[in-house]
C-alpha positions as CSV (number, residue, x, y, z in Angstrom):
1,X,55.6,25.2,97.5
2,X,57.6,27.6,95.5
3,X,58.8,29.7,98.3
4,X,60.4,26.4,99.5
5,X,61.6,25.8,96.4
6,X,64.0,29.1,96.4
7,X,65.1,28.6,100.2
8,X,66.2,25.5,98.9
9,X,67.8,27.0,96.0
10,X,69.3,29.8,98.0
11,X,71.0,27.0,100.8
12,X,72.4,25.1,98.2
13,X,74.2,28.2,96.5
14,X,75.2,29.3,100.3
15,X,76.7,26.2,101.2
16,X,78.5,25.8,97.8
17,X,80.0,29.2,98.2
18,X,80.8,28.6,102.1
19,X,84.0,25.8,101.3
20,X,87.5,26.4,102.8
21,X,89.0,27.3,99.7
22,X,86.8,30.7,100.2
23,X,87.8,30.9,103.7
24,X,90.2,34.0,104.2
25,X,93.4,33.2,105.8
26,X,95.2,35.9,108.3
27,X,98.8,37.2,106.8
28,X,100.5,39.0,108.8
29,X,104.5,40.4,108.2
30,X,106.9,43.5,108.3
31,X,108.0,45.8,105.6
32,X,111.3,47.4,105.6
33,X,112.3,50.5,103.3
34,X,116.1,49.3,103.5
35,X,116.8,48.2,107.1
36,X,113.9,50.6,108.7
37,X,110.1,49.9,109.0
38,X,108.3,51.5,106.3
39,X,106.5,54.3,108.0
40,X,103.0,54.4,106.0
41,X,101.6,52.6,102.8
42,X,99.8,49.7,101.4
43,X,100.4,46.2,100.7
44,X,98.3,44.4,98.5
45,X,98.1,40.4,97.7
46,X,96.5,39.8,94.0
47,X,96.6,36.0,93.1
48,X,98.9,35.4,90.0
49,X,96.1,33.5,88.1
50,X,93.4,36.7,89.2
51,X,91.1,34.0,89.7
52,X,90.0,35.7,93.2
53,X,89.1,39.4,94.2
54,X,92.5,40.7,95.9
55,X,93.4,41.5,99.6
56,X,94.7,44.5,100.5
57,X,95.4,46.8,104.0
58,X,97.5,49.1,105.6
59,X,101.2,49.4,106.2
60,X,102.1,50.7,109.3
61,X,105.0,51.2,111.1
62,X,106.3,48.2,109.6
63,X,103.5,46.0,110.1
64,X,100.9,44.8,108.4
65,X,97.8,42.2,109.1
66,X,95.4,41.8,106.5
67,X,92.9,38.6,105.4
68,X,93.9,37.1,102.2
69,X,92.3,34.1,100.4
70,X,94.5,31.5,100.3
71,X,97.0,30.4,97.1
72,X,99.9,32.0,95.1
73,X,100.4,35.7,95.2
74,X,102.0,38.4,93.9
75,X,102.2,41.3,96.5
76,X,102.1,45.1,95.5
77,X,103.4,47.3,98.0
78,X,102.9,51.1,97.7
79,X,104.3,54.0,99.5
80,X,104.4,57.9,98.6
81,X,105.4,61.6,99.8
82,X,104.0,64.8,98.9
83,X,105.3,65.9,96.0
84,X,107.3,69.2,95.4
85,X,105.0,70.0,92.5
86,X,101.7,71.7,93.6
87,X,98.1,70.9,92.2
88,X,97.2,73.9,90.1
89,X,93.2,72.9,90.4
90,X,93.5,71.7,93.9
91,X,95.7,73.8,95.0
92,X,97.4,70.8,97.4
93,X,100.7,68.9,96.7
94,X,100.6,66.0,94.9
95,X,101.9,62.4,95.8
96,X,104.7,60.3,94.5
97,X,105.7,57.3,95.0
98,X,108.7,56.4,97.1
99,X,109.3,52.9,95.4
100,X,110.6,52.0,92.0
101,X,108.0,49.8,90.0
102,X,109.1,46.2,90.8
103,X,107.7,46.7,94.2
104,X,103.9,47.6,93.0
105,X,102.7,47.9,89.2
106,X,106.0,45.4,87.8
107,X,106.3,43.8,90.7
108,X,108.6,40.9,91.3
109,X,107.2,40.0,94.9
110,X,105.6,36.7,95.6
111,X,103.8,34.7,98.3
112,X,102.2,31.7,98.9
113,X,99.2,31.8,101.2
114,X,97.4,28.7,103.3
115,X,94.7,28.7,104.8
116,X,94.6,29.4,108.4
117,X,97.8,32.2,110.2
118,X,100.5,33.2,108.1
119,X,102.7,35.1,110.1
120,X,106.3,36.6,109.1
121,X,105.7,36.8,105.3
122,X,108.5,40.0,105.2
123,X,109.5,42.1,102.4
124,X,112.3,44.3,102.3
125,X,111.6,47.1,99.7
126,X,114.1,50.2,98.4
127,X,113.3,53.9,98.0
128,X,113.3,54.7,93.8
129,X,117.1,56.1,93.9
130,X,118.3,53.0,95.5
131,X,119.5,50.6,93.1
Protein backbone atom coordinates (compact mmCIF):
# COMPACT_ATOMS: atom_id res chain seq x y z
CA UNK A 1 0.00 0.00 0.00
CA UNK A 2 2.80 2.35 0.40
CA UNK A 3 4.70 1.56 -2.66
CA UNK A 4 1.38 2.75 -4.42
CA UNK A 5 1.26 5.46 -2.49
CA UNK A 6 4.74 6.98 -3.96
CA UNK A 7 3.93 5.90 -7.72
CA UNK A 8 1.15 7.92 -7.11
CA UNK A 9 3.04 10.67 -5.70
CA UNK A 10 5.81 10.42 -8.32
CA UNK A 11 2.82 10.68 -11.46
CA UNK A 12 1.41 13.48 -9.96
CA UNK A 13 4.81 15.47 -9.64
CA UNK A 14 5.56 14.10 -13.39
CA UNK A 15 2.48 15.31 -14.87
CA UNK A 16 2.69 18.67 -13.00
CA UNK A 17 6.17 19.20 -14.37
CA UNK A 18 5.11 17.87 -18.05
CA UNK A 19 2.81 21.30 -19.02
CA UNK A 20 3.54 23.30 -22.23
CA UNK A 21 4.88 26.13 -20.44
CA UNK A 22 7.97 23.60 -19.83
CA UNK A 23 7.92 22.45 -23.28
CA UNK A 24 11.15 23.73 -25.15
CA UNK A 25 10.49 25.65 -28.25
CA UNK A 26 12.99 25.39 -31.44
CA UNK A 27 14.74 29.01 -32.27
CA UNK A 28 16.48 29.05 -35.00
CA UNK A 29 18.26 32.49 -36.78
CA UNK A 30 21.62 33.98 -38.27
CA UNK A 31 24.30 36.02 -36.74
CA UNK A 32 26.17 38.55 -38.73
CA UNK A 33 29.61 40.16 -37.48
CA UNK A 34 28.72 43.38 -39.70
CA UNK A 35 27.24 42.15 -42.98
CA UNK A 36 29.21 38.55 -42.82
CA UNK A 37 28.10 35.32 -40.90
CA UNK A 38 29.86 35.10 -37.76
CA UNK A 39 32.24 32.24 -38.31
CA UNK A 40 32.30 30.49 -34.70
CA UNK A 41 30.73 31.33 -31.22
CA UNK A 42 27.90 30.95 -28.90
CA UNK A 43 24.51 32.36 -28.55
CA UNK A 44 22.82 32.12 -25.41
CA UNK A 45 18.97 32.89 -24.44
CA UNK A 46 18.66 33.72 -20.47
CA UNK A 47 14.95 34.79 -19.62
CA UNK A 48 14.93 38.48 -18.31
CA UNK A 49 13.00 37.44 -15.06
CA UNK A 50 15.79 34.16 -14.68
CA UNK A 51 12.85 32.37 -13.67
CA UNK A 52 14.10 29.34 -16.00
CA UNK A 53 17.48 27.48 -16.56
CA UNK A 54 18.93 29.18 -19.85
CA UNK A 55 19.41 27.85 -23.46
CA UNK A 56 22.38 27.95 -25.07
CA UNK A 57 24.28 26.39 -28.47
CA UNK A 58 26.60 26.88 -31.12
CA UNK A 59 27.17 29.57 -33.64
CA UNK A 60 28.19 28.45 -36.78
CA UNK A 61 28.69 29.77 -39.89
CA UNK A 62 25.98 32.15 -39.27
CA UNK A 63 23.50 29.82 -38.06
CA UNK A 64 22.32 28.72 -35.13
CA UNK A 65 19.34 26.21 -33.91
CA UNK A 66 19.06 25.64 -30.34
CA UNK A 67 15.82 24.65 -27.94
CA UNK A 68 14.79 27.43 -25.72
CA UNK A 69 11.82 27.54 -23.16
CA UNK A 70 9.53 29.81 -24.22
CA UNK A 71 9.03 33.72 -22.94
CA UNK A 72 11.13 36.98 -22.95
CA UNK A 73 14.76 36.80 -23.42
CA UNK A 74 17.73 38.49 -23.32
CA UNK A 75 20.35 36.86 -25.78
CA UNK A 76 24.21 36.72 -25.07
CA UNK A 77 26.16 36.16 -28.00
CA UNK A 78 29.97 35.34 -27.64
CA UNK A 79 32.76 35.13 -29.95
CA UNK A 80 36.74 35.11 -29.51
CA UNK A 81 40.32 34.81 -31.24
CA UNK A 82 43.50 33.67 -29.87
CA UNK A 83 45.03 36.20 -28.21
CA UNK A 84 48.51 37.70 -28.99
CA UNK A 85 49.44 37.30 -25.29
CA UNK A 86 50.70 33.75 -24.50
CA UNK A 87 49.75 31.57 -21.29
CA UNK A 88 52.85 31.54 -19.17
CA UNK A 89 51.49 28.21 -17.17
CA UNK A 90 49.92 26.74 -20.14
CA UNK A 91 52.02 27.70 -22.43
CA UNK A 92 48.99 28.19 -25.16
CA UNK A 93 47.49 31.63 -26.41
CA UNK A 94 44.80 32.88 -24.68
CA UNK A 95 41.25 33.94 -26.01
CA UNK A 96 39.58 37.34 -26.38
CA UNK A 97 36.63 38.27 -27.22
CA UNK A 98 35.84 39.76 -30.54
CA UNK A 99 32.59 41.66 -29.29
CA UNK A 100 32.18 44.76 -27.17
CA UNK A 101 29.99 43.95 -24.02
CA UNK A 102 26.52 44.95 -25.08
CA UNK A 103 26.42 41.87 -27.12
CA UNK A 104 27.12 39.27 -24.06
CA UNK A 105 27.80 40.27 -20.26
CA UNK A 106 25.69 44.07 -20.85
CA UNK A 107 23.82 43.01 -23.32
CA UNK A 108 21.11 45.01 -24.99
CA UNK A 109 19.74 41.99 -27.17
CA UNK A 110 16.24 40.77 -26.69
CA UNK A 111 13.73 38.09 -27.83
CA UNK A 112 10.59 36.87 -27.40
CA UNK A 113 10.12 33.14 -27.58
CA UNK A 114 6.62 30.93 -28.26
CA UNK A 115 6.27 27.83 -27.94
CA UNK A 116 6.49 25.71 -30.96
CA UNK A 117 9.35 26.98 -34.29
CA UNK A 118 10.83 30.27 -34.12
CA UNK A 119 12.64 30.72 -37.09
CA UNK A 120 14.59 34.02 -38.30
CA UNK A 121 15.24 35.58 -34.88
CA UNK A 122 18.60 37.46 -36.47
CA UNK A 123 21.09 39.53 -34.78
CA UNK A 124 23.60 41.62 -36.33
CA UNK A 125 26.61 42.08 -33.89
CA UNK A 126 30.04 44.35 -34.33
CA UNK A 127 33.65 43.40 -33.75
CA UNK A 128 34.93 45.55 -30.30
CA UNK A 129 36.65 48.45 -32.51
CA UNK A 130 33.54 49.09 -34.39
CA UNK A 131 31.57 51.71 -32.97
Amino acid sequence: MKLLGVGCSLLLLISLGCNSAETPAEVSGTVLLGSEPLAEGEIIFEAVDKSTAPGAGPIKDGRYTIQVLPGSKKVKIQASRPAAKIDPVMKIAMKESILGPEFNEKTTLKAEIKSGKNEKIDFQVKQMSEK
